[in-house]
C-alpha positions in Angstrom: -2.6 33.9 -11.3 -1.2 37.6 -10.9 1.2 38.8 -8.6 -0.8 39.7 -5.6 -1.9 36.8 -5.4 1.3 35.0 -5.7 2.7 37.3 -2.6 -0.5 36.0 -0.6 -0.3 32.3 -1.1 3.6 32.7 -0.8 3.3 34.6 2.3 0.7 32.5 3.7 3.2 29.2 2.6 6.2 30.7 4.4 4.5 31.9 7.7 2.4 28.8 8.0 5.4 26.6 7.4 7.7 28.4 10.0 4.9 28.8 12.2 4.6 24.7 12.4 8.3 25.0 12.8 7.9 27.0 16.4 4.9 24.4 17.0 6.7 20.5 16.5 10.5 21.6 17.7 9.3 20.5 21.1 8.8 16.4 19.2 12.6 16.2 18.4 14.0 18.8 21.8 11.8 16.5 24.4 13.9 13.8 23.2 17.3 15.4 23.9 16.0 17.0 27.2 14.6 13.3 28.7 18.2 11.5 27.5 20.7 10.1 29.8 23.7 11.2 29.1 27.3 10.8 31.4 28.1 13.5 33.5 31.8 13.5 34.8 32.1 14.3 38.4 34.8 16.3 40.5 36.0 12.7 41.7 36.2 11.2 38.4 33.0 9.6 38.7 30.8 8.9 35.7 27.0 9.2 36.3 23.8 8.6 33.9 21.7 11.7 33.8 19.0 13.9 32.0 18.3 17.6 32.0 14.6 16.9 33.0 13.7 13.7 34.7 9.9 13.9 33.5 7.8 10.8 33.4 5.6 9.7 30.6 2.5 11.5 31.9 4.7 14.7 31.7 5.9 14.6 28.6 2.4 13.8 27.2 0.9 16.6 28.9 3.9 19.2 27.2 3.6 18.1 24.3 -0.3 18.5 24.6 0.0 21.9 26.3 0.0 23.5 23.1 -3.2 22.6 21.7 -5.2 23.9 24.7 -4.6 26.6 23.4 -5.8 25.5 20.3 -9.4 25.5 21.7 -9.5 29.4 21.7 -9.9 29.0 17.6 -13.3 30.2 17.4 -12.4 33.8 18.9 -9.3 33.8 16.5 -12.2 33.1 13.4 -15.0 35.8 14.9 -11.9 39.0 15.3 -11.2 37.7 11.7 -14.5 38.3 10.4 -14.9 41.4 12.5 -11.3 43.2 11.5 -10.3 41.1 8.9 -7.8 38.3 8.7 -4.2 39.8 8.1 -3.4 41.5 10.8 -5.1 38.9 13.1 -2.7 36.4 10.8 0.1 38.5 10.9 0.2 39.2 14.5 -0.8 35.4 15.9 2.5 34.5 13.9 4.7 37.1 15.8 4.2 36.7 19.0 4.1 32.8 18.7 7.3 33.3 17.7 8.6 35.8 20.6 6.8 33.6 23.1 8.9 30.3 21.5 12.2 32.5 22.4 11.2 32.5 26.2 10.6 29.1 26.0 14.7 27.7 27.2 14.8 30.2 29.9 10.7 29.3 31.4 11.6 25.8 30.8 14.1 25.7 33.6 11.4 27.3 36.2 9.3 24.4 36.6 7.5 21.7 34.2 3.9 24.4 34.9 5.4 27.6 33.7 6.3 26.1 30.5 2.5 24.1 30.1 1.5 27.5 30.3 3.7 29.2 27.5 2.8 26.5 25.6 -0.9 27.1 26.2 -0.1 30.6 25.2 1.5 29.9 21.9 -1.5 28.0 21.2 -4.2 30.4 21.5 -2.8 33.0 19.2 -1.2 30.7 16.2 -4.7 28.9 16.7 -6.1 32.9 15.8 -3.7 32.6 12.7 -4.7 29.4 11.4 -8.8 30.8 11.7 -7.9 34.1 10.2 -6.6 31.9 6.9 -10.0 31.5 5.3 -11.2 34.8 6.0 -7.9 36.8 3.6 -8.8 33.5 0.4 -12.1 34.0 0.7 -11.4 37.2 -1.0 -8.5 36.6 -3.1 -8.8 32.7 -4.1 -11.2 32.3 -7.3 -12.7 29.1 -7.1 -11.4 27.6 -10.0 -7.9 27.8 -8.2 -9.1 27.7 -4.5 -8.5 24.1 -4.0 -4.4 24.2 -4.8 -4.1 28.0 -3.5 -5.0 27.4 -0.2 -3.4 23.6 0.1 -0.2 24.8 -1.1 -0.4 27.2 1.8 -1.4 24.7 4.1 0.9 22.5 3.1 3.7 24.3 4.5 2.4 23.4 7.9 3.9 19.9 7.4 6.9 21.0 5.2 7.5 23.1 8.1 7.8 20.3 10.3 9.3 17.7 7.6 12.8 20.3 7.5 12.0 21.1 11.6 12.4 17.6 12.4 16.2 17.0 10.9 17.3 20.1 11.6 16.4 20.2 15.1 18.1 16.5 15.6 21.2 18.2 13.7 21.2 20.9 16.1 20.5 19.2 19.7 23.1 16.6 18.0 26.1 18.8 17.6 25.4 21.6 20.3 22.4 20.9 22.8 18.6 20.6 23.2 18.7 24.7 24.3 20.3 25.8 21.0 17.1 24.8 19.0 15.0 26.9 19.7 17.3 30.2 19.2 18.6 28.3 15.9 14.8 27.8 14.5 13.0 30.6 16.0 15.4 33.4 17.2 16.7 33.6 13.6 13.4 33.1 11.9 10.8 35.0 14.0 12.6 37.9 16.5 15.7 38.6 13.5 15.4 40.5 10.9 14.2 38.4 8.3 10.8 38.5 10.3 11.0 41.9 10.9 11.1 42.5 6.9 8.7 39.4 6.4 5.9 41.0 9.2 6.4 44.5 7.7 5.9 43.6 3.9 3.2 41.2 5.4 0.9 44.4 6.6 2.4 47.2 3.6 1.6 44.5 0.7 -1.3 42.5 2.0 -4.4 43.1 2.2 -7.5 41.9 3.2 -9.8 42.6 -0.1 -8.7 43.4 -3.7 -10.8 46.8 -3.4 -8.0 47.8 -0.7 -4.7 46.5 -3.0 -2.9 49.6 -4.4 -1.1 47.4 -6.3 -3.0 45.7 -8.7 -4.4 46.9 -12.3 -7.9 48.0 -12.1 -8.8 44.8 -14.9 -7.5 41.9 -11.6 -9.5 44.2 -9.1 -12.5 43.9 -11.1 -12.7 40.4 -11.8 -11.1 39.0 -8.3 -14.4 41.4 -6.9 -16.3 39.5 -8.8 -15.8 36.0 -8.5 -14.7 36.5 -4.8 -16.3 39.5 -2.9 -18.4 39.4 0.0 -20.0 42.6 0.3 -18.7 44.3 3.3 -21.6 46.3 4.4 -24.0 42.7 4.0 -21.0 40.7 5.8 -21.2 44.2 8.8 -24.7 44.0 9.2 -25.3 40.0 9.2 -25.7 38.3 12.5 -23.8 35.3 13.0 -26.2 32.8 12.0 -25.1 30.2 15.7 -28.2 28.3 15.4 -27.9 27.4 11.6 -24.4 26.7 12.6 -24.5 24.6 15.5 -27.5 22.7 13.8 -25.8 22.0 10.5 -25.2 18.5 9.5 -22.5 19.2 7.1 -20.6 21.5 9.6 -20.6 18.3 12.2 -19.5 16.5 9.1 -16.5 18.7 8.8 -15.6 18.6 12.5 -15.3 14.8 13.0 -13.3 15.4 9.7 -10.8 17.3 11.2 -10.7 15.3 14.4 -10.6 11.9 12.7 -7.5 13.2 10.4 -5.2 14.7 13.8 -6.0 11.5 15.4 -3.8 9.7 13.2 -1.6 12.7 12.3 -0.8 14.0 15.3 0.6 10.8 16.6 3.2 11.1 13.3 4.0 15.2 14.0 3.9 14.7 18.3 4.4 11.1 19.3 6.7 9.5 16.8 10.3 10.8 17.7 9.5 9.6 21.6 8.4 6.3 20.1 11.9 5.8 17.6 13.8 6.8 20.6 12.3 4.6 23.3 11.6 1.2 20.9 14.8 1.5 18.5 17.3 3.9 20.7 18.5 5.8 17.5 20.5 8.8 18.1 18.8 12.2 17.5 19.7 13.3 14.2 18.6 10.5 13.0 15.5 10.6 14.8 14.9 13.7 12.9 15.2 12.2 9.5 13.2 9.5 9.8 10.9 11.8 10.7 10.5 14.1 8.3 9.5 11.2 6.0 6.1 10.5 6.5 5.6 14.6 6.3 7.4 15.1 3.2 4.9 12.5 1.5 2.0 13.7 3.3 2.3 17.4 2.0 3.3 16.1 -1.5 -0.3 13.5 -1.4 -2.1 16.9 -0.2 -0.4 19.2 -3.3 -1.1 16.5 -5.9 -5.2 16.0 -4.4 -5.4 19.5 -4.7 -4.2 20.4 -7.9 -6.4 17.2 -9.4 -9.2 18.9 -7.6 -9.2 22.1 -9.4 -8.3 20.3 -12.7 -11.9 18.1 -12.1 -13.6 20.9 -10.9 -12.6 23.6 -13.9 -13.8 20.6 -16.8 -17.3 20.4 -14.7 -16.3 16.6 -13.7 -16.8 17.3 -10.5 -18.7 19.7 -8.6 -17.8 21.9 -5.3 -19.8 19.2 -3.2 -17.7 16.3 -4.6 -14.8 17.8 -2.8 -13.8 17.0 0.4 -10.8 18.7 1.9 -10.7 20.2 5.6 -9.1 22.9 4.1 -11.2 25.0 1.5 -14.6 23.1 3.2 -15.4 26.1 5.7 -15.0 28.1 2.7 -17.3 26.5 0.2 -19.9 26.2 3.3 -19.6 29.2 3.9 -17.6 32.4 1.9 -19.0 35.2 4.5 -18.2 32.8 8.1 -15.5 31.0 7.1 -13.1 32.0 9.4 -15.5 31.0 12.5 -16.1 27.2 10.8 -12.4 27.3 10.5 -11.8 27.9 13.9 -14.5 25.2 14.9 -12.7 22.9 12.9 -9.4 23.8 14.5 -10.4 23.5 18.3 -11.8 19.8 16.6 -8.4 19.6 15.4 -6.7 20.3 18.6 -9.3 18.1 20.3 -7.0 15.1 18.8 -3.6 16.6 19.2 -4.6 17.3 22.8 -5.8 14.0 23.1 -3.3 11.5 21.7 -0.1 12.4 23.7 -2.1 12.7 26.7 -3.3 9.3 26.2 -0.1 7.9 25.5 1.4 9.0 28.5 -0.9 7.0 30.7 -1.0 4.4 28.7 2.6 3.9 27.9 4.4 3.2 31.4 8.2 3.3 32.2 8.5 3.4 28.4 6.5 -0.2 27.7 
């Protein structure tokens, strides 16, 4: 693997990872912000109370809020395939993390004005997570596809696995507020993203033909095994028939809604639950977690990897393979980015879903 492409998985790793980070933070600070805690009157008077008094239905529909948003994917996947993915990518990630930032002072306007940030922070990390496919599909060969772009991904749940205990840590010694300028003030408006965003658009590009920076013998075989010409890929219609007609595209998107179902309730759902049935205290909250992530994205690493392995010895073929995250790819090298986004809003159909449900089903915490 030479270096380029180690700068675009690594890139793609780190920005997917603290992207996730700006996404879950809400999990572990919801349970900081709903807690009763005693207040000390002028009088001497000790009382019970919370920052925000929301009910179940509330909480559910913040938490939710986010992946609204999410729905806009498809538009995120067609800008990709019509301007290419790594500015689209690079620029989703930024101002996620800038709207995240306004996100202590909104909250304290009313319960709406947040739901609507949040809807906000959805719709361009959801153009992020379509543009993805569209910057492998020209620099991931096949025979290394499989673990190049589920490393990446992986750090979507890594991001959340350190999110979680750190964000207990932080609402646990200071308060619910100081999370998100500890985990996305420093990470997204401070200089390390500044240097991150700026080597991001210098170093990356969106086909080989464009790098500056690799020997002419990488450009020539990456162009080979990966290009998509771009004057065939200008000139193609979107094929919306084929696509909205394709059995193994509706395969893919009950793929991706059948794994969030499950998942989401882990990443969204699971601190509120530790909190409300076992009353821990909120660091520890945040550890336990992290756990079921930091297995999760070490199961997904391992399947990968194995994957390639099979696939490089001809033991299995491309078909064989079943992973939401290199399928839009393998489907489909020159729309990738617009089945990734349909598999996103899918996705976000789930994580939309599940908390909502929850909070009408779940009443006065029973």
């Amino acid at each position: 693997m030479n270096f380029q492409l180690i700068n675009v998985e690594n890139a793609e790793y780190n920005e997917t990872e603290t992207s996730n980070l700006q996404k879950t933070n809400l999990s572990i600070v919801i349970v900081d912000m709903t807690s009763s805690r005693n207040v000390t009157l002028e009088n001497g008077t000790v009382l019970k109370k919370a920052d925000f008094n929301w009910s179940t239905k509330e909480k559910g529909f913040i938490i939710s809020a986010f992946f609204y948003g999410y729905l806009a994917s498809p538009f995120g996947g067609i800008l990709s395939v019509k301007y290419g993915g790594v500015v689209i990518y690079g620029l989703g990630i930024a101002i996620t993390g800038f709207l995240t930032i306004l996100s202590p002072f909104i909250i304290r306007i009313n319960i709406w004005a947040y739901g609507a940030i949040r809807v906000l922070e959805g719709i361009v990390e959801s153009f992020s997570m379509a543009a993805t496919p569209e910057i492998f599909v020209h620099w991931a060969p096949q025979n290394e596809r499989s673990r190049m772009i589920t490393c990446a991904y992986a750090g979507s749940m890594l991001g959340a696995a350190i999110n979680y205990p750190l964000s207990g840590y932080i609402a646990y010694i200071f308060n619910w507020e100081a999370v998100f300028f500890f985990t996305d003030f420093l990470n997204i408006a401070g200089i390390l993203s500044l240097i991150w965003f700026l080597v991001w658009i210098l170093f990356i590009k969106n086909r080989p033909a464009d790098d500056k920076f690799i020997c002419e013998a990488e450009k020539i075989y990456l162009m080979s095994v990966t290009q998509i010409s771009s004057i065939e890929k200008k000139n193609a219609p979107v094929p919306w028939k084929q696509i909205f007609t394709s059995g193994p595209v509706w395969a893919y998107l009950n793929e991706n809604f059948c794994y969030s179902w499950p998942a989401s309730f882990i990443v969204l759902c699971f601190p509120l639950y530790i909190k409300d049935v076992f009353d821990i205290n909120i660091k520890n909250i945040g550890f336990i977690s992290s756990l079921p992530l930091i297995f999760g994205a070490m199961g997904e690493i391992l399947s990968a990897c194995l994957a390639d392995f099979f696939r490089s010895r001809n033991i299995i073929s491309i078909s064989n393979v079943v992973c939401c995250s290199i399928l839009p790819i393998d489907m489909s090298p020159q729309y990738a980015s617009i089945l990734k986004g349909f598999g996103t809003t899918a996705f976000a159909a789930a994580n939309l879903l599940n908390p909502t449900l929850i909070g009408f089903l779940v009443i006065n915490h029973v």
